[in-house]
C-alpha positions in Angstrom: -19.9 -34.9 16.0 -16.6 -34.0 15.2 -15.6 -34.6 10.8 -13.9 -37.7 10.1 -12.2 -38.1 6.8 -13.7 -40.3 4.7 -11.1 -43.4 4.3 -9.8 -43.3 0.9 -7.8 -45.9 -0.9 -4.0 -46.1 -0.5 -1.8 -45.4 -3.4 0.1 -48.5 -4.6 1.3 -47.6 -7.8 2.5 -44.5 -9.7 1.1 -40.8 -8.0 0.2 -38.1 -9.8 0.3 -35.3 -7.0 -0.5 -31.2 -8.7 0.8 -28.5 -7.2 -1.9 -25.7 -7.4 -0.9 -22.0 -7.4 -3.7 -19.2 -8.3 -1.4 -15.9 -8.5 -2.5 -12.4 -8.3 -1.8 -11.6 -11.9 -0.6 -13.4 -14.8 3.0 -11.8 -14.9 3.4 -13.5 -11.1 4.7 -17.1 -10.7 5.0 -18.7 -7.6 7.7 -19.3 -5.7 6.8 -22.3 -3.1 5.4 -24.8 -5.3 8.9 -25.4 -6.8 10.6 -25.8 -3.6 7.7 -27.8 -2.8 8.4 -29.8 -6.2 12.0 -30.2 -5.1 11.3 -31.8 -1.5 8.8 -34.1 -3.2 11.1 -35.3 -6.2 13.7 -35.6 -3.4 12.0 -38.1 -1.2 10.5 -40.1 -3.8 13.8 -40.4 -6.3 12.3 -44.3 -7.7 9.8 -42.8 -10.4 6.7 -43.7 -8.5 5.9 -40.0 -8.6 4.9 -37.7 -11.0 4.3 -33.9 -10.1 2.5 -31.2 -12.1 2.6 -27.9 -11.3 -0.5 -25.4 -12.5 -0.7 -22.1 -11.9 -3.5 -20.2 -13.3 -4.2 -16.2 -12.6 -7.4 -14.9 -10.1 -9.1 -13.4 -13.2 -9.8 -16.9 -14.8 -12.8 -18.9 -14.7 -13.3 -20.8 -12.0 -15.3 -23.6 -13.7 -12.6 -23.8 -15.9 -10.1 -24.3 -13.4 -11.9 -27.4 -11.9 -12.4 -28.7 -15.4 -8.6 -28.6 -15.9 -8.0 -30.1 -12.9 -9.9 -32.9 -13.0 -8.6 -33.8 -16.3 -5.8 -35.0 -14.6 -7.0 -37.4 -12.8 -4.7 -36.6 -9.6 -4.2 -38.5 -6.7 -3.2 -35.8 -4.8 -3.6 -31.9 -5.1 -1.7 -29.6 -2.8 -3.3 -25.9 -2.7 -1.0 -22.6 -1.8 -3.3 -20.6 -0.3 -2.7 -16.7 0.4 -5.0 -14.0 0.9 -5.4 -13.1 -3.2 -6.8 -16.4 -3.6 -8.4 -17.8 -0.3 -11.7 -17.1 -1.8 -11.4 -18.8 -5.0 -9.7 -21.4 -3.9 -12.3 -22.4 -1.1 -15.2 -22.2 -3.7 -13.5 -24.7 -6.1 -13.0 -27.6 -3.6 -16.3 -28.8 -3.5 -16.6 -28.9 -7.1 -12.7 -31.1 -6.9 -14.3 -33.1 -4.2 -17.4 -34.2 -6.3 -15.5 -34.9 -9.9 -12.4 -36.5 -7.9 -13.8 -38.2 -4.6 -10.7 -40.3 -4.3 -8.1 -37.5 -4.4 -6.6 -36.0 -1.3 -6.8 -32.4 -1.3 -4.2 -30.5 0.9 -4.0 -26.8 1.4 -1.2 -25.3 2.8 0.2 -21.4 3.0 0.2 -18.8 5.2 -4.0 -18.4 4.4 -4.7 -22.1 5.5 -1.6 -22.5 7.7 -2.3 -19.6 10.2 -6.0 -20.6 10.4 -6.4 -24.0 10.0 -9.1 -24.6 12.3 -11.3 -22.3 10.4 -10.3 -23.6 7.2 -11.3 -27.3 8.2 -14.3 -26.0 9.8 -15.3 -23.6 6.5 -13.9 -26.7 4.4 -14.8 -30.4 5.1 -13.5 -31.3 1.7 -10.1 -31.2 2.9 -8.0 -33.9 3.7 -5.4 -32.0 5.3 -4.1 -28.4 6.4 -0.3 -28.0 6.7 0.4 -25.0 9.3 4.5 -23.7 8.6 6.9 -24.5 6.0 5.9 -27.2 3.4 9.0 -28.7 1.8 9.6 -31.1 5.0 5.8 -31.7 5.2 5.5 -32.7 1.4 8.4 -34.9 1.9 6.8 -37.2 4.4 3.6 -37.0 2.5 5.1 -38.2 -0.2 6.6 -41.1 2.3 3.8 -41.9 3.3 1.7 -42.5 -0.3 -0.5 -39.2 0.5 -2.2 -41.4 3.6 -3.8 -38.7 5.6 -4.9 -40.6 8.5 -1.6 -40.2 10.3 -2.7 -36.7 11.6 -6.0 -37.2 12.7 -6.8 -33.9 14.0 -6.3 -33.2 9.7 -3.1 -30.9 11.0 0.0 -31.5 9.9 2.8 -29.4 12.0 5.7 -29.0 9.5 9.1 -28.6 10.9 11.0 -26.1 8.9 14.1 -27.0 6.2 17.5 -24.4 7.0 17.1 -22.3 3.6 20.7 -23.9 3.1 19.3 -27.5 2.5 17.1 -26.4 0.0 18.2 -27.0 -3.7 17.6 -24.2 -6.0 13.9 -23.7 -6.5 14.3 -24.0 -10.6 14.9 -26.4 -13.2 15.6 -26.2 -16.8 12.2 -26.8 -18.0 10.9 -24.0 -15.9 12.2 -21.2 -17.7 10.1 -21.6 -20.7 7.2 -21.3 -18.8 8.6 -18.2 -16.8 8.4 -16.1 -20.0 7.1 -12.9 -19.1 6.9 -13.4 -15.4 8.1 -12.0 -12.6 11.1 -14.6 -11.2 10.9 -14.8 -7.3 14.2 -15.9 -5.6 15.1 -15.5 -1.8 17.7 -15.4 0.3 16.3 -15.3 3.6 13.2 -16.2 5.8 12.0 -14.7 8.7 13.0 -10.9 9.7 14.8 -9.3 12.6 11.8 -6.9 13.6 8.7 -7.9 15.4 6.1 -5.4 13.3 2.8 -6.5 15.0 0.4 -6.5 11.9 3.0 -9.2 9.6 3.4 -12.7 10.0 7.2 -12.3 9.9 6.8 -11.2 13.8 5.9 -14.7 14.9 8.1 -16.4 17.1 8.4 -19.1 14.4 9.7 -16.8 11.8 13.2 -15.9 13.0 16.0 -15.0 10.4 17.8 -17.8 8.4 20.0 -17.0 5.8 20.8 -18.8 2.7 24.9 -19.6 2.5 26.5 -16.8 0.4 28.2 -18.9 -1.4 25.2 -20.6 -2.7 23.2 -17.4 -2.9 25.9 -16.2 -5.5 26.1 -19.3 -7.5 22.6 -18.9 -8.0 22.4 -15.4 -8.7 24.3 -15.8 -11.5 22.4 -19.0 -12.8 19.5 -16.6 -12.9 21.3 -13.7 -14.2 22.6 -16.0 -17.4 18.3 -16.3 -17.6 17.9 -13.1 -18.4 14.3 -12.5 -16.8 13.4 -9.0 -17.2 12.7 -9.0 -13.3 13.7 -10.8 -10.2 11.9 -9.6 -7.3 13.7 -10.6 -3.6 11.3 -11.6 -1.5 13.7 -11.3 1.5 11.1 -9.5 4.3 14.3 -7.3 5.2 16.8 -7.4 2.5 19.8 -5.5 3.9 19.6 -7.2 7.1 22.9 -7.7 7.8 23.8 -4.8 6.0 27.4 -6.6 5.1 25.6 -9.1 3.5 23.8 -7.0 1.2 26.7 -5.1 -0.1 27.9 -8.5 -1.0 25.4 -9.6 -2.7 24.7 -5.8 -4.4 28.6 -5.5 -5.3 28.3 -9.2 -7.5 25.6 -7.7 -9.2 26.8 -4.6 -10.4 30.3 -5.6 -11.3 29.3 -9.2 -13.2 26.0 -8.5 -14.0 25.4 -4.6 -14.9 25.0 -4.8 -18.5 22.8 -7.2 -18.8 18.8 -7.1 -19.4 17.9 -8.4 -15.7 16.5 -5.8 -13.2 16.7 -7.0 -9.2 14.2 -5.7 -6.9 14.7 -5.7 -2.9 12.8 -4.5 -0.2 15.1 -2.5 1.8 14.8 -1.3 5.5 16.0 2.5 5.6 17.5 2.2 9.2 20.3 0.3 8.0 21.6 2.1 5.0 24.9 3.7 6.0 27.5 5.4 4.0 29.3 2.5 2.7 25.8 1.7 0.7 25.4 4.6 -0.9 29.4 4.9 -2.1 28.3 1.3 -3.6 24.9 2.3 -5.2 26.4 5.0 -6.5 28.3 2.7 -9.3 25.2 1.1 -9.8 24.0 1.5 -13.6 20.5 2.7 -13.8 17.9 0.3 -14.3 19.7 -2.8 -12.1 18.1 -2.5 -9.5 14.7 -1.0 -7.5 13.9 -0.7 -4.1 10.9 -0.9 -1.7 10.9 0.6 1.2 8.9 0.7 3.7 8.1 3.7 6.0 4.1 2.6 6.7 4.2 5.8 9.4 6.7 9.1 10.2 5.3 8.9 13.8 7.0 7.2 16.2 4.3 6.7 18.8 2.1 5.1 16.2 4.9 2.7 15.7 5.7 2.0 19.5 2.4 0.9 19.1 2.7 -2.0 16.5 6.2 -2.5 17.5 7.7 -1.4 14.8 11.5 0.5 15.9 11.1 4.2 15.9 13.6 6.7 14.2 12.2 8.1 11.0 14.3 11.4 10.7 17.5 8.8 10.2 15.2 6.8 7.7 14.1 9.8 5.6 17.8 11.3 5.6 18.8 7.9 3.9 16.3 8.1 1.6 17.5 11.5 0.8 20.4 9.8 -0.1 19.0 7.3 -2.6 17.0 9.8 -4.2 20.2 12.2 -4.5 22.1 9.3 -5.9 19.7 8.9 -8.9 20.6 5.1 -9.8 17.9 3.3 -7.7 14.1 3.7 -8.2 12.6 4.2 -5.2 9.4 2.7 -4.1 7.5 3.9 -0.6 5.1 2.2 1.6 2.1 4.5 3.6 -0.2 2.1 5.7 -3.7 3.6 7.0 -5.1 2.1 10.0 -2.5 1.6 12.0 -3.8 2.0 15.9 -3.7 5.8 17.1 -3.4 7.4 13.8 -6.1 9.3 12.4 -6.4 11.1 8.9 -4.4 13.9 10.1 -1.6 11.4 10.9 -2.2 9.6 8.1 -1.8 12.7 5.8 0.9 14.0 7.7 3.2 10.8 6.5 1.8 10.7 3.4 3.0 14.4 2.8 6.7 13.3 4.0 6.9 10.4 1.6 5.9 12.2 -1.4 8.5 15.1 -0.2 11.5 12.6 -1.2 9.9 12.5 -4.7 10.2 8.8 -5.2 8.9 7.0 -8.4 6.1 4.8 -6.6 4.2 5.5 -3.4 1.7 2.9 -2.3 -0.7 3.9 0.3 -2.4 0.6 1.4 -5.1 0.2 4.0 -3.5 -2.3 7.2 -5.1 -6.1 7.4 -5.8 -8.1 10.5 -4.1 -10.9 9.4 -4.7 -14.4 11.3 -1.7 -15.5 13.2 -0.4 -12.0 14.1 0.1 -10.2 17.4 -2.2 -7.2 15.9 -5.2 -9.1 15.4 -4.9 -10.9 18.9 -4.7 -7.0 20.1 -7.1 -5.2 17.7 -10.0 -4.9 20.8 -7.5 -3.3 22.5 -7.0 -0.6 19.4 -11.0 -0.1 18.6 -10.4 -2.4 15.7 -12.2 -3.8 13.4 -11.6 -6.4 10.6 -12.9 -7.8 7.8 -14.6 -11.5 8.3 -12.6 -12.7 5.2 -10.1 -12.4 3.3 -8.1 -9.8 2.7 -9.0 -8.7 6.3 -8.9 -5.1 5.8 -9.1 -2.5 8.3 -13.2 -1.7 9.0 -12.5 0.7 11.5 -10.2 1.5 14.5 -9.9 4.1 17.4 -9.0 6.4 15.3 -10.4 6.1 12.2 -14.3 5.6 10.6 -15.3 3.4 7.9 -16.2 6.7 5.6 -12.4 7.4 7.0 -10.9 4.6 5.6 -12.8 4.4 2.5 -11.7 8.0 1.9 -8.0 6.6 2.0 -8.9 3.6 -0.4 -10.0 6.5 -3.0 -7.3 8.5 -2.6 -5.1 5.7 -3.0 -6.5 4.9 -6.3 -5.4 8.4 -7.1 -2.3 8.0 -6.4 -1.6 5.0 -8.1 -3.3 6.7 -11.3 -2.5 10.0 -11.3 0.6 10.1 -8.8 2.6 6.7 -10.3 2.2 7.1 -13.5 4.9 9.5 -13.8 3.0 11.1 -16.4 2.0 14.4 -14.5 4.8 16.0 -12.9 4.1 19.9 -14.0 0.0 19.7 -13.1 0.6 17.9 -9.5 3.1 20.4 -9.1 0.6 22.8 -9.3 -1.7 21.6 -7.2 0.3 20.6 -4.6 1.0 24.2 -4.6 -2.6 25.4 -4.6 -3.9 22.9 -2.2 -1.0 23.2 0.1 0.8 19.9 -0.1 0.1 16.4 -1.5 -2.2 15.3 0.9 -4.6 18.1 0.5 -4.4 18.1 -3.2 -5.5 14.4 -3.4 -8.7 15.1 -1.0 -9.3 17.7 -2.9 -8.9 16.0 -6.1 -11.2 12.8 -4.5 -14.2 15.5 -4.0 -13.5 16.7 -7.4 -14.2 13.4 -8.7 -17.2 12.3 -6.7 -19.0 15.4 -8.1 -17.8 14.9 -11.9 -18.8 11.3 -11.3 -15.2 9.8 -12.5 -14.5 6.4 -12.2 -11.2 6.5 -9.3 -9.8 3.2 -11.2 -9.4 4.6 -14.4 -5.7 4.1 -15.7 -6.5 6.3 -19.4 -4.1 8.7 -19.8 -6.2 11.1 -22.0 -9.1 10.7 -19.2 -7.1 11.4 -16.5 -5.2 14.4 -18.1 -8.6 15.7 -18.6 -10.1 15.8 -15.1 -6.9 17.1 -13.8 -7.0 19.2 -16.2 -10.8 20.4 -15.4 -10.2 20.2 -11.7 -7.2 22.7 -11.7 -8.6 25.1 -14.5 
């Protein structure tokens, strides 16, 4: 027999609806709950609704988390569920359901969204999953007193909000709780590439741009802040290029001296020579950039979709790094279909060759909802059940494979980011032949001294680089 939702009482009076974030880290803050604040004030303008927002960090107690929650007494609580906190958040709800049997419990996200039918199945305690964009979706949920029975089927298919008709995601009494955090700010959705592993491929994910006008208004609202750092979460920032320039040139001629740094992710392919006569004025420490090359092989991209053309990429990269005003930050992906270790080391060896300040190798995830993962038998590949979905194994690559590329990545963030080594991994990149080599090496090194990969001590890891290279 099918679930049914229990029939639960219909709010006449005031609603207290929470907003429920669990970030990654405690510096993070999240982004969507505030828009999702926004719609909800918006549609209910009379006073009969009160929203909270809590966002608490992946480390904390879970007991404690319920406890706070239902302390509140909501009538409502709306989850933002991604991969960092799908597990967490699917072993609380039980515990909400039995202290708050009358609330409505929502989840929405690209975790729940993109899977909904295994998140009702996995979860009866919800009321509702939300698949797309929530601010239109809360909006009506709000209109309608939180009754879930409208969607039977416990789906509710948002229609997405242009970026334009949003308000700005903050108010004044966010700030003081945004000491200390990151500030996330967007002016786009959607991207112009198809890139078969991301969710920004899907057909429902086309660009929309946020007015300029309204994008600069803002930026300066947040600039007058004075957050240490505002990270863009534009999927391709510099598409259109023009654009970007626009937005970069504001920046660095209004807000250059001041405390706040800007960080974009950046597609190489379309930097062009009127960029880098632009970054060029740009005073060091404004702005950093992520960019992400994931493979130097163009084959291995045809494959996932992804355009080809990494000797104009790395030239342009060349040209960042030459400049000297923008930090960069690279992306390596392992497990992409086709590529094997020597693939993998092969664009591993080219990224650390433009000597950027961050390289982060990551392992590729099946995520639900994208082309790869409807593919992956095609590829040899193999997923993990749950969240995060890692890479198990593909055509190309073993298990010991890829857990050889998880330890050296741990390596590289340790020994390689720190920025604390530059004259011993000069040496042994020397000795080993290359970057790649040197962290295998290195990896083997470790295993036999027994040292623990995670370790971020800068005496301790001075020392076994200090004993692995004599």
């Amino acid at each position: 027999m099918p679930w049914r939702t229990p029939a639960r009482p219909v709010y006449t009076g005031r609603v207290l609806a929470v907003l429920l974030a669990v970030n990654a880290r405690f510096t993070h803050s999240n982004l969507a709950l505030r828009y999702i604040r926004n719609a909800m004030g918006e549609a209910c303008p009379d006073g009969r609704l009160r929203v909270e927002l809590r966002e608490y960090q992946i480390n904390q107690n879970r007991l404690d988390i319920v406890r706070d929650l239902a302390a509140l007494k909501p009538d409502a609580i709306l989850l933002s569920v991604y991969i960092w906190n799908a597990e967490l958040l699917g072993a609380i709800l039980p515990d909400l359901r039995s202290l708050l049997p009358d609330c409505r419990l929502i989840a929405g996200g690209p975790e729940a969204g993109y899977d909904a039918d295994a998140w009702l199945k996995r979860h009866p305690e919800l009321d509702l999953v939300v698949q797309g964009p929530g601010e239109r979706a809360a909006a009506e949920l709000v209109q309608r007193r939180f009754d879930t029975s409208a969607w039977p089927d416990r789906v509710l298919k948002a229609v997405p909000v242009p970026l334009s008709g949003l308000p700005f995601p903050y108010r004044p009494d966010d700030w003081g709780k945004l000491d200390h955090r990151y500030v996330y700010y967007e002016t786009s959705r959607g991207c112009p590439f198809r890139c078969s592993y991301c969710l920004s491929s899907r057909d429902d994910q086309r660009p929309d741009l946020r007015d300029l006008g309204m994008v600069m208004d803002e930026l300066d609202l947040l600039a007058g802040r004075g957050p240490a750092l505002v990270k863009l979460v534009d999927r391709s920032f510099n598409a259109p290029p023009e654009r970007a320039r626009a937005i970069w040139e504001r920046l660095i001629r209004k807000h250059g001296r001041g405390q706040t740094r800007w960080h974009f992710e950046v597609h190489p392919r379309f930097l062009g020579n009127d960029d880098f006569r632009l970054l060029a004025d740009a005073p060091a420490g404004l702005f950093q950039f992520e960019l992400g090359v994931q493979t130097v092989h163009d084959a291995g991209r045809a494959l996932v979709d992804r355009p080809a053309g990494w000797a104009r990429e790395r030239d342009a990269i060349r040209e960042l790094k030459r400049l000297g005003t923008v930090p960069l930050h690279l992306d390596i992906l392992a497990g992409l279909p086709g590529e094997g270790l020597t693939q993998l080391g092969q664009s591993f060896d080219q990224a650390a060759a433009l000597e950027p300040e961050h390289i982060q190798l990551g392992v590729l995830k099946g995520l639900p909802g994208t082309a790869l993962r409807e593919r992956a038998p095609s590829f040899g590949m193999v997923f993990q059940a749950r969240p995060p979905y890692a890479t198990l194994r593909t055509d190309a690559l073993s298990s010991e494979d890829l857990a050889l590329a998880a330890r050296v990545a741990e390596l590289v963030e340790g020994v390689g980011n720190s920025g604390l080594f530059a004259e011993r991994l000069s040496r042994g990149y020397a000795r080993h032949g290359g970057p790649w080599a040197f962290y295998l090496a290195l990896d083997g090194h470790c295993a036999s001294a027994g040292f623990d990969l995670r370790t971020r001590n800068r005496e301790k890891l001075g020392s076994v680089l200090d004993a692995f290279l004599g």
